[in-house]
N, C-alpha and C positions, 0 to 999 in steps of 0.2 A: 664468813667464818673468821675466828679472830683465832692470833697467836696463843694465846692463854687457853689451859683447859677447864674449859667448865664443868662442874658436875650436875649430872641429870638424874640420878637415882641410885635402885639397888637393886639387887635381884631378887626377885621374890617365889618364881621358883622354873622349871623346866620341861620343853615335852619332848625331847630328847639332848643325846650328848653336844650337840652343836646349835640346837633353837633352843633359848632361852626368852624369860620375859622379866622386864625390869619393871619398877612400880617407877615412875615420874616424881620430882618434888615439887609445891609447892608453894602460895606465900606462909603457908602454915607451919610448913618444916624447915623455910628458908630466908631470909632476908630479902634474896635477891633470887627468887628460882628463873631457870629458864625459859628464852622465849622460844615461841613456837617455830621458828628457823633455825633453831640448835638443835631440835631432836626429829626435825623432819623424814620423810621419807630418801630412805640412800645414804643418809648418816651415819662417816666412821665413826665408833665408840670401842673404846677400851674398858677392860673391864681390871680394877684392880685395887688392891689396899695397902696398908702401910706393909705388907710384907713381902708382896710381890706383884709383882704384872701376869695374870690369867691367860687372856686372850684379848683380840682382835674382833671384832664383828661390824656386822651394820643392820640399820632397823630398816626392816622391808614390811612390818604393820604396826597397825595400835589400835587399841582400843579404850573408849571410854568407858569407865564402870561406874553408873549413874543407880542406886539400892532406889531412890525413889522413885526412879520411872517402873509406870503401872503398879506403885503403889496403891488401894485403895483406904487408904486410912484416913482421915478427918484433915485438910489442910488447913495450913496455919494462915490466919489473917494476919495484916502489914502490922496491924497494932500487937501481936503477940509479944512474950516473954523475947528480949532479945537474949538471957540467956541462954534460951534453948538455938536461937540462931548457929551459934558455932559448932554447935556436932552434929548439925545438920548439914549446912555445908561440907565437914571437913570430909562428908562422906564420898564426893566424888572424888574420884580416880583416871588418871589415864593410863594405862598400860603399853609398854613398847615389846616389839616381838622381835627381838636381834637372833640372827643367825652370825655364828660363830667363824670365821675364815682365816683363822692363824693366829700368831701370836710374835713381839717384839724378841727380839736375840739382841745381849752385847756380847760383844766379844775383843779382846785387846784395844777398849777404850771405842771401838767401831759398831754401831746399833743398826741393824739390815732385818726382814723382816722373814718370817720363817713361816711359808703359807700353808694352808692345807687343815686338816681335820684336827684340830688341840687334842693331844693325850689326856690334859687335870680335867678333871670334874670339876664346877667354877662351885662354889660355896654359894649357899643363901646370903642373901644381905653383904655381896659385895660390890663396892660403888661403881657405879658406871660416868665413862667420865666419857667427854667430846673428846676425838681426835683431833690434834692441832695441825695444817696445812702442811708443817714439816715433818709431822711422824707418820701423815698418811704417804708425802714421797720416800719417808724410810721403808716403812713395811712394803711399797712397792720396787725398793732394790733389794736383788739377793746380797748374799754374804761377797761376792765379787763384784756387787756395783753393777749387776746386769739388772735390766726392767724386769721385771717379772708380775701375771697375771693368772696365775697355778690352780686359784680358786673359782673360775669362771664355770665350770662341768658342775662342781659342787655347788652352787649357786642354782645352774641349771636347773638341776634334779633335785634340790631342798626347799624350794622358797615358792612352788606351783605358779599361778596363776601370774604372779608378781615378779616371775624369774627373768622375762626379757623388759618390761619397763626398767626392773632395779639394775641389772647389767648397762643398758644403755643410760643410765643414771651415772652409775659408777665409771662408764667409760668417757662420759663425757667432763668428769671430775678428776681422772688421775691422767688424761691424756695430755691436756696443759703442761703438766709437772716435768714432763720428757722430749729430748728434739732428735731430729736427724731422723735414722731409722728405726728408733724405738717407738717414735711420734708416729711413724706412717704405718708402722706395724699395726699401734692400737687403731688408729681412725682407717684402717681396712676391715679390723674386729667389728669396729663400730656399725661400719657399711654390710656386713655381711649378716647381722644381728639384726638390721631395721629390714634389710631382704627377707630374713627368713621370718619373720613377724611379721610382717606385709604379705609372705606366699600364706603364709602358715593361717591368716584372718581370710584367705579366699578360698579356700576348701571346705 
């Protein structure tokens, strides 16, 4: 994860107030799109545009959207039109499925992170960009500098099947960022998370 924000897409549309889906870019929309360890699974992204900062989230799916598979229409031989090559291609897609977990606060010059369910409704077609190593330990300090991990229940209960791998993802990513007893706070979260997914696969 590098210091610099990369951009990864835009939003294309929602299936409810806090799961959202971005459409990915590519070399077609980009010079330099990104690689597949920037929009991975557990990936903080922010969401936002020149006019303000949205929310917070992280992508717990994706999917590829491939119009040709189970096509049956006549394929193209190697010797075809290479004009028709590029809007053939440009037809795949990947799609990211980010669940929504708060949103950035400044306040007298001081940026801390404000967790929990976002009030805005996020706009179609606003960009989604990587969170950088330092904004993801912002949004994990409250307004007074304490750890704070507010969104774990909401996570829980929104993200199904994927809720305790992405937690143990997430905890194993902001736990580094903190020492002392906010360090041992999270890596007892962490122990108590892989217990209860371990009891929880034997019944």
């Amino acid at each position: 994860m590098t210091n610099t924000a990369i951009y990864l897409g835009h939003i294309v549309k929602s299936n409810s107030h806090c799961d959202y889906i971005a459409q990915l870019v590519d070399q077609f929309d980009v010079s330099t799109p990104p690689q597949p360890e920037d929009y991975g699974f557990g990936r903080f992204v922010q969401l936002a545009d020149e006019q303000r900062h949205w929310a917070v989230g992280v992508i717990y799916n994706s999917q590829l959207l491939n119009p040709q598979f189970n096509q049956l229409s006549p394929r193209l031989t190697t010797t075809a039109d290479t004009f028709l090559s590029p809007d053939l291609v440009s037809e795949t897609r990947t799609l990211l499925w980010i669940a929504l977990i708060g949103h950035l606060e400044q306040a007298q010059g001081h940026a801390y992170g404000q967790q929990g369910i976002p009030t805005l409704v996020v706009p179609v077609n606003t960009p989604v960009w990587q969170l950088t190593p330092k904004e993801i330990a912002t949004f994990h300090r409250s307004h007074n500098g304490h750890a704070q991990f507010r969104y774990y229940a909401h996570l829980l209960r929104s993200t199904g099947n994927y809720a305790a791998p992405l937690l143990a993802h997430i905890l194993e990513t902001i736990t580094p960022l903190f020492e002392g007893k906010e360090r041992r706070s999270l890596e007892i979260l962490s122990k108590e998370l892989a217990w209860r997914h371990t009891l929880g696969s034997l019944r």
